[in-house]
C-alpha positions as CSV (number, residue, x, y, z in Angstrom):
1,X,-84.7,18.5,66.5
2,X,-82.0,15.9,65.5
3,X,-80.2,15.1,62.7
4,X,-79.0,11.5,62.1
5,X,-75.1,11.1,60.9
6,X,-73.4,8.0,59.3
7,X,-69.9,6.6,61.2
8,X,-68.3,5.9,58.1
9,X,-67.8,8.2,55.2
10,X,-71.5,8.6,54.7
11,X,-71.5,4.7,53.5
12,X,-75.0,3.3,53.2
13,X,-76.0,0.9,56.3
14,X,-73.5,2.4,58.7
15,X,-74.7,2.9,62.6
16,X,-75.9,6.6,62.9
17,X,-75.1,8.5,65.9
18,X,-78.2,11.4,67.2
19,X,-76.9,15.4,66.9
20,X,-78.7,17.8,68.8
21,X,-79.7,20.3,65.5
22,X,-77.8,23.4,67.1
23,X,-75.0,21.4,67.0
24,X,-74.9,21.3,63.2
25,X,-73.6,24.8,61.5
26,X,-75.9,26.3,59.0
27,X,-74.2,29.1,56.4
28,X,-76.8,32.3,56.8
29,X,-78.1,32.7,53.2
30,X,-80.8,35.2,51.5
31,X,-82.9,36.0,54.7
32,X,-81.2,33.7,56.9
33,X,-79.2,35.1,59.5
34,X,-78.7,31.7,61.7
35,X,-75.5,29.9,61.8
36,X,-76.9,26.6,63.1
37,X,-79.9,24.1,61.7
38,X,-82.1,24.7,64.6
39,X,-82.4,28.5,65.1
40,X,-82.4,28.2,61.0
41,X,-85.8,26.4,61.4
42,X,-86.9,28.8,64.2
43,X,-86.5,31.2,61.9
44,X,-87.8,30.0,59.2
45,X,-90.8,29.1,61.2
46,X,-92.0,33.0,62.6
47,X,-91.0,34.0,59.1
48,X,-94.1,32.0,57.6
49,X,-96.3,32.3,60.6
50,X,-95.6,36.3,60.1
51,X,-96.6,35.7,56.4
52,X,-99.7,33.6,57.2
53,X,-101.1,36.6,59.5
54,X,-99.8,39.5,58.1
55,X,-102.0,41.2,54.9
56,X,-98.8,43.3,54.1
57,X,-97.2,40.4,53.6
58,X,-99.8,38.9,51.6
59,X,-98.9,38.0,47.4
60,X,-100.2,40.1,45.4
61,X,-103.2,38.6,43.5
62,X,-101.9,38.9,40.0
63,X,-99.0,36.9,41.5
64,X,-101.0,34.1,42.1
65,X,-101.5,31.5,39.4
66,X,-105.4,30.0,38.3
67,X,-106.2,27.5,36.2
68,X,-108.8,28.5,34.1
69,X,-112.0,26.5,34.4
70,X,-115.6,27.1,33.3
71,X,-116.6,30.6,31.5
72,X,-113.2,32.3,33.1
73,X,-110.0,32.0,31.2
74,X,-107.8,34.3,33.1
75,X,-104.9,32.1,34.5
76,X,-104.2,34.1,37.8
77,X,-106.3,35.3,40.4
78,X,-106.5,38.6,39.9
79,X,-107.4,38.4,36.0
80,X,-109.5,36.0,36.9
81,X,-111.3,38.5,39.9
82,X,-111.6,41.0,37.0
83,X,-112.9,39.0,34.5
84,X,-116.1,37.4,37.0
85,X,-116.8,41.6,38.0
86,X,-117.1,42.4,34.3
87,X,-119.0,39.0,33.3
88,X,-121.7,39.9,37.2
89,X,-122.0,44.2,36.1
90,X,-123.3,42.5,32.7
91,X,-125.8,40.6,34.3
92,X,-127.3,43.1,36.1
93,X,-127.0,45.8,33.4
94,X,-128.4,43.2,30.4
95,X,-132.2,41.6,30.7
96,X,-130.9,39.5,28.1
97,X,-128.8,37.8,30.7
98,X,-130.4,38.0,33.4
99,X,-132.4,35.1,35.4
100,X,-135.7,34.5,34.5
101,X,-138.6,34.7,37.0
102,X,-139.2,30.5,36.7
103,X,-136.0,30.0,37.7
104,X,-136.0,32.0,40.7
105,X,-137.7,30.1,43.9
106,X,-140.8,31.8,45.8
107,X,-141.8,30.6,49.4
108,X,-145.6,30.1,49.4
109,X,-147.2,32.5,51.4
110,X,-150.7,33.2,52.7
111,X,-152.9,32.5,49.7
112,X,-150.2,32.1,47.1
113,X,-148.9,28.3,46.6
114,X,-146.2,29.2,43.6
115,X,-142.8,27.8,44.5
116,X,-141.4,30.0,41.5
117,X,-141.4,33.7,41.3
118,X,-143.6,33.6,37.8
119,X,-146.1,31.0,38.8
120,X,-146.5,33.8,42.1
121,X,-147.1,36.3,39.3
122,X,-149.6,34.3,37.2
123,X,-151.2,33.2,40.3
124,X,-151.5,37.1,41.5
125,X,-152.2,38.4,38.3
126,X,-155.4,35.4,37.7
127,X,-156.8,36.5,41.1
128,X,-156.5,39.9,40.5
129,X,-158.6,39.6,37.1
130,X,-160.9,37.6,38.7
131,X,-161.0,40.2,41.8
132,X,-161.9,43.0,38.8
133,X,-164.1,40.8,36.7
134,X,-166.3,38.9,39.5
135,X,-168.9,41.4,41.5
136,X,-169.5,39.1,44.7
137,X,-166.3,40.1,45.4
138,X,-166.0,43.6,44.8
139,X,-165.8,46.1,47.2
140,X,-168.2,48.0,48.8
141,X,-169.0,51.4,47.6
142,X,-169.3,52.5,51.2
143,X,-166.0,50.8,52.1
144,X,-164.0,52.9,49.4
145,X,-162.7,56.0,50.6
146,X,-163.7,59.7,48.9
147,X,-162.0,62.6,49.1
148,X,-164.6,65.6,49.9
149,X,-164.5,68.6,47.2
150,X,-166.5,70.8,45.4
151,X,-169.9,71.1,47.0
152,X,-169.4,67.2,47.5
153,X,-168.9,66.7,51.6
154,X,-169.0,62.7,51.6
155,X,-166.2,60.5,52.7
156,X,-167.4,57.5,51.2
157,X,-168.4,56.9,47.7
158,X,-171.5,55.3,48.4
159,X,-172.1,58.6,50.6
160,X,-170.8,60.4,48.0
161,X,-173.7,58.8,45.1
162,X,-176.4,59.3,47.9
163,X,-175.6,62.8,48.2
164,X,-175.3,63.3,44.1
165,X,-178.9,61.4,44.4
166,X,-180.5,63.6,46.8
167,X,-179.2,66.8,44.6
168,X,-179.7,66.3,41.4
169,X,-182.5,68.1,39.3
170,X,-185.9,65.9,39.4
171,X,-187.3,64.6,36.7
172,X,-189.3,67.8,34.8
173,X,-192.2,68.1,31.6
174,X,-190.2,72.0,31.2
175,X,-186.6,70.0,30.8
176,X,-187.6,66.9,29.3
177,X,-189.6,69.6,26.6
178,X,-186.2,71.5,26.1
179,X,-183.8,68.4,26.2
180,X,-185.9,67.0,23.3
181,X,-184.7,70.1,21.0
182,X,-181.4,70.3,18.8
183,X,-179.6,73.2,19.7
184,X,-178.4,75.3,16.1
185,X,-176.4,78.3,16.3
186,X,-178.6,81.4,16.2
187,X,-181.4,79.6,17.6
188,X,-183.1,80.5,20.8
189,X,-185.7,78.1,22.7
190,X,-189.1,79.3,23.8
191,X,-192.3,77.5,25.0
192,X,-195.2,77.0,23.3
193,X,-197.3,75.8,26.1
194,X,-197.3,73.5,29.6
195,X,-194.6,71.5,28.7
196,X,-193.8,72.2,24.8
197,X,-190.9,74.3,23.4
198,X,-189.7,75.1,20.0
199,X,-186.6,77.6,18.7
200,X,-187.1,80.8,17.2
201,X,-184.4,82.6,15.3
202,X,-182.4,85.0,17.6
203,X,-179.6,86.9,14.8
204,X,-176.4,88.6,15.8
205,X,-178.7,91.9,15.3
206,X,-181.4,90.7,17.4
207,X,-179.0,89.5,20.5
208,X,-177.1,93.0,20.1
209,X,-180.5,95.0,20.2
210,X,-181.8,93.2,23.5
211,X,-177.5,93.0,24.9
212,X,-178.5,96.8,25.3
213,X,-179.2,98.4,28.7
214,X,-181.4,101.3,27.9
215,X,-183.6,103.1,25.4
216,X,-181.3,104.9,24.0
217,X,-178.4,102.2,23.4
218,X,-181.0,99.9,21.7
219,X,-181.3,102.9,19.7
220,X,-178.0,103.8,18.3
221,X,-176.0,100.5,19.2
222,X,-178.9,98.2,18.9
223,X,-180.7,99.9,15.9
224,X,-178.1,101.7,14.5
225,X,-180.3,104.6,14.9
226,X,-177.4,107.3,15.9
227,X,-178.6,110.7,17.5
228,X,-178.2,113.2,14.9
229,X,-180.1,116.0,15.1
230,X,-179.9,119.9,15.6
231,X,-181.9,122.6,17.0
232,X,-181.4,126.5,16.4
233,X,-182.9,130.1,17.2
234,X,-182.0,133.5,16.7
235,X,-180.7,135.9,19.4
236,X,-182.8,138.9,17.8
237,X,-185.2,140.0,15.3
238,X,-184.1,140.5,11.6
239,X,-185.2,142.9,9.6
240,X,-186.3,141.9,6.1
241,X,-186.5,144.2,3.0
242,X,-190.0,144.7,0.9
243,X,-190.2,142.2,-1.4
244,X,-186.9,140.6,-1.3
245,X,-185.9,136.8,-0.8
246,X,-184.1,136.9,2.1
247,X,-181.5,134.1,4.2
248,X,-182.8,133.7,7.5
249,X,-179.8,133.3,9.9
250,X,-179.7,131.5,13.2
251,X,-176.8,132.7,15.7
252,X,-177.9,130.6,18.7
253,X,-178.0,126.7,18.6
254,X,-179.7,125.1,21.0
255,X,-178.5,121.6,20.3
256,X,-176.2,120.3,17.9
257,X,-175.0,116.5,18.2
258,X,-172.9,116.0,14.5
259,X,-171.3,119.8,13.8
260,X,-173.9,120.8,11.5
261,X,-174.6,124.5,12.0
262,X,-172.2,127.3,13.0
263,X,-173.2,130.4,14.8
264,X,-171.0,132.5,12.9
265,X,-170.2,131.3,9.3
266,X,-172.9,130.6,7.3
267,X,-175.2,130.7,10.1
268,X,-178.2,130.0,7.8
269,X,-177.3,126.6,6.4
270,X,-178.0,123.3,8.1
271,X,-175.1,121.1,7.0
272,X,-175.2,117.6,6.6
273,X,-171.9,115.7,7.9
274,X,-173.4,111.9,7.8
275,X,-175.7,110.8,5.0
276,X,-179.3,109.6,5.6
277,X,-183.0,110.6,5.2
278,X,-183.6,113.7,7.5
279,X,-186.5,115.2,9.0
280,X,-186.7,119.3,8.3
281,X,-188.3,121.8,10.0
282,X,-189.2,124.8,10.7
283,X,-191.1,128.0,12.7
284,X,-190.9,131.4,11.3
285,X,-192.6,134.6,12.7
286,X,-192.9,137.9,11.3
287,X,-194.3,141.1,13.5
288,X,-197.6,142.2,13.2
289,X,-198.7,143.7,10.1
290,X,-202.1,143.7,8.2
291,X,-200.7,144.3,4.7
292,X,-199.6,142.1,1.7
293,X,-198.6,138.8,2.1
294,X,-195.6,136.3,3.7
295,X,-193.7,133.9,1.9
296,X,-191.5,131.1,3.2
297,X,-189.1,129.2,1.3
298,X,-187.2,125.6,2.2
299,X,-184.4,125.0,0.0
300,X,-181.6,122.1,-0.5
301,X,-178.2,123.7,-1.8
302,X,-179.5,126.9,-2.7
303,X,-182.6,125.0,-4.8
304,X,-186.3,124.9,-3.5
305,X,-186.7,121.7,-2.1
306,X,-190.5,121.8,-1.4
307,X,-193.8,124.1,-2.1
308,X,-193.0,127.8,-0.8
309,X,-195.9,128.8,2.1
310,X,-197.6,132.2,1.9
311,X,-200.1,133.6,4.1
312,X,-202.3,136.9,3.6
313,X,-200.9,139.9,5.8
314,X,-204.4,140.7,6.2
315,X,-205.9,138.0,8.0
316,X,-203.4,138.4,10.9
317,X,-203.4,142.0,11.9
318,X,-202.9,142.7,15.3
319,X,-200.7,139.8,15.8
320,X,-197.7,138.1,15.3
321,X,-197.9,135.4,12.1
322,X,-196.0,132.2,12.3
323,X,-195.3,129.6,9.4
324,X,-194.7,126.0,10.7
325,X,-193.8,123.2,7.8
326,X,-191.2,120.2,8.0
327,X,-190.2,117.9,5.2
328,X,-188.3,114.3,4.7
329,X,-185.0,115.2,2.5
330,X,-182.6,112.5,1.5
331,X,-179.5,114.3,2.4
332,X,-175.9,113.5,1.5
333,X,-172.4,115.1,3.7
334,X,-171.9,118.7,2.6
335,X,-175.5,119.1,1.7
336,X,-177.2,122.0,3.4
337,X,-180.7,123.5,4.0
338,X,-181.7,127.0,4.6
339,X,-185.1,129.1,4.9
340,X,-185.9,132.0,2.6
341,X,-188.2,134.6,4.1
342,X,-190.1,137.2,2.0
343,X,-193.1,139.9,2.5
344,X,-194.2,142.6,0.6
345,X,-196.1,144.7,3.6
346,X,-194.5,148.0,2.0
347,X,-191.5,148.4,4.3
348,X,-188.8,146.2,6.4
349,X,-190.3,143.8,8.5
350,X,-189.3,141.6,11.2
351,X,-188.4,137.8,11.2
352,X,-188.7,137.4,15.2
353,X,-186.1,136.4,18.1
354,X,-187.9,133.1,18.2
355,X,-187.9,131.7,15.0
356,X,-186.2,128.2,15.2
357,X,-184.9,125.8,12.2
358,X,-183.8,122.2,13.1
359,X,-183.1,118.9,11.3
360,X,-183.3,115.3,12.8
361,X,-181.5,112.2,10.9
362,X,-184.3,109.8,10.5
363,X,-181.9,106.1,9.7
């Protein structure tokens, strides 16, 4: 490095003499530390290199002045950084903004021509209508997969149709008779000969009566027809007194399905604990004796409730005499029945051990 000096007192046009540059003295300044020009420059020169390569010794963007052009206003480059990041994150975020699908170029490829990303949609989107609308080029059923379930085993669908084909219910005069009738609620279908049916009426009551399993369910759940009844016979004779009206009690039940007789307490009454019409009957047998005559009595609440039976002592002698009778009472709870027995043979006389009295509820 040289530096050129003037002979005179720095007067223009003078003859310069050449100085070598470490000849001339430099004052070390700021980050100077050199005292002459040419390790000055030195210097100088591995300070900017050093700034050149080094990041740490980089400006700081904000430090570094722009001049706005375009959309950005920002005057340095950091404001100017931030301002281009908000403007691109409101592209992506905003469809308003964003690019639309014309504007964006396509490469043709295979069957598509469209040189623009929405001419490659209409072209894809007319091929695939006419793909859907157009037959010839549909797809074969037996080229479309099918899952197997159910009692379906085919992997195909066209082997999935042939196997639905093959199982379905043939054509039939029984079905097409029933198909042709209009199912109503309470209606049940029935033929009426080779290949005719009609509907019969088929109630609640009717579908309740056949729902049962046995006899006696269609009786009492079907029907409504509940089992009452009772049975009863005496463990002894019982003596009864010339001429005299007398109870007839029954200490031995043989059945009893709805509590209506008691062994004990007012063993002669039958006593009605549901309501209905009910059956009445009874057997009565005195001992043997050939004189006067034998009266039996039904009553209802201490009333007669149908013609007394009488029977001449002297048409039985030798032998045992029985009365038999049964009547239909309407019969309402706490009503009761009993038998009256009388004879006039002279003395005491015996009702017999096997007498019975029973009572059946007929609805």
């Amino acid at each position: 490095m040289t530096i050129e000096r003037s002979s005179g007192a720095g007067a223009p046009g003078t003859t310069a003499d050449t100085v070598a540059a470490n000849k001339v003295v430099v004052t070390p300044v700021g980050n100077l530390a050199a005292d002459d020009a040419q390790e000055a420059f030195q210097e100088l020169d591995a300070d900017l290199t050093a700034h050149m390569d080094d990041t740490a010794g980089a400006h700081a963007a904000s430090a570094i002045a722009n001049t706005p052009a375009g959309a950005v206003v920002a005057t340095t480059v950091q404001a100017a950084i931030n301002e281009l990041d908000v403007d691109l994150t409101a592209h992506f975020a905003d469809a308003t903004d964003a690019h639309d699908a014309s504007a964006i170029s396509n490469v043709p490829a295979g069957a598509i021509v469209a040189t623009d990303v929405q001419g490659a949609i209409d072209e894809l989107d007319a091929d695939l209508t006419a793909h859907i609308n157009d037959t010839v080029d549909a797809h074969d059923a037996s080229a479309i997969s099918n899952v197997p379930a159910g009692a379906i085993a085919a992997t195909t669908v066209q082997a999935a149709i042939d196997e639905l084909d093959a199982e379905k219910q043939p054509l039939d005069g029984e079905l097409t008779a029933l198909a042709g009738l209009t199912s109503a609620a309470d209606k049940l279908p029935y033929f009426t000969g080779a290949g005719a049916a009609a509907l019969a009426d088929l109630t609640s009551v009717a579908r309740t009566l056949i729902a049962q399993t046995t006899q006696a369910l269609m009786r009492s759940v079907g029907l409504g027809l509940s089992d009452i009844s009772v049975r009863v016979t005496k463990s002894a004779n019982q003596s009864i007194n010339d001429a005299t009206s007398t109870l007839v009690t029954f200490d031995t039940e043989v059945f009893d399905t709805d509590t209506m007789h008691n062994n004990v307490t007012n063993n002669s009454r039958l006593t009605v604990t549901t309501a209905g019409k009910y059956l009445v009957g009874f057997t009565i047998g005195f001992a043997a004796n050939a004189t006067g005559l034998r009266l039996i009595d039904l009553s209802k609440n201490g009333v007669l409730a149908a013609p007394p039976l009488f029977l001449s002592g002297t048409e039985l002698a030798g032998a045992s005499s029985y009365f038999s009778g049964s009547v239909l009472i309407n019969l309402v709870a706490t009503d009761y029945v009993e038998i009256f027995a009388r004879q006039d043979s002279g003395g005491a006389l015996n009702v017999n051990s096997d007498s019975v009295f029973w009572a059946v509820k007929m609805n």
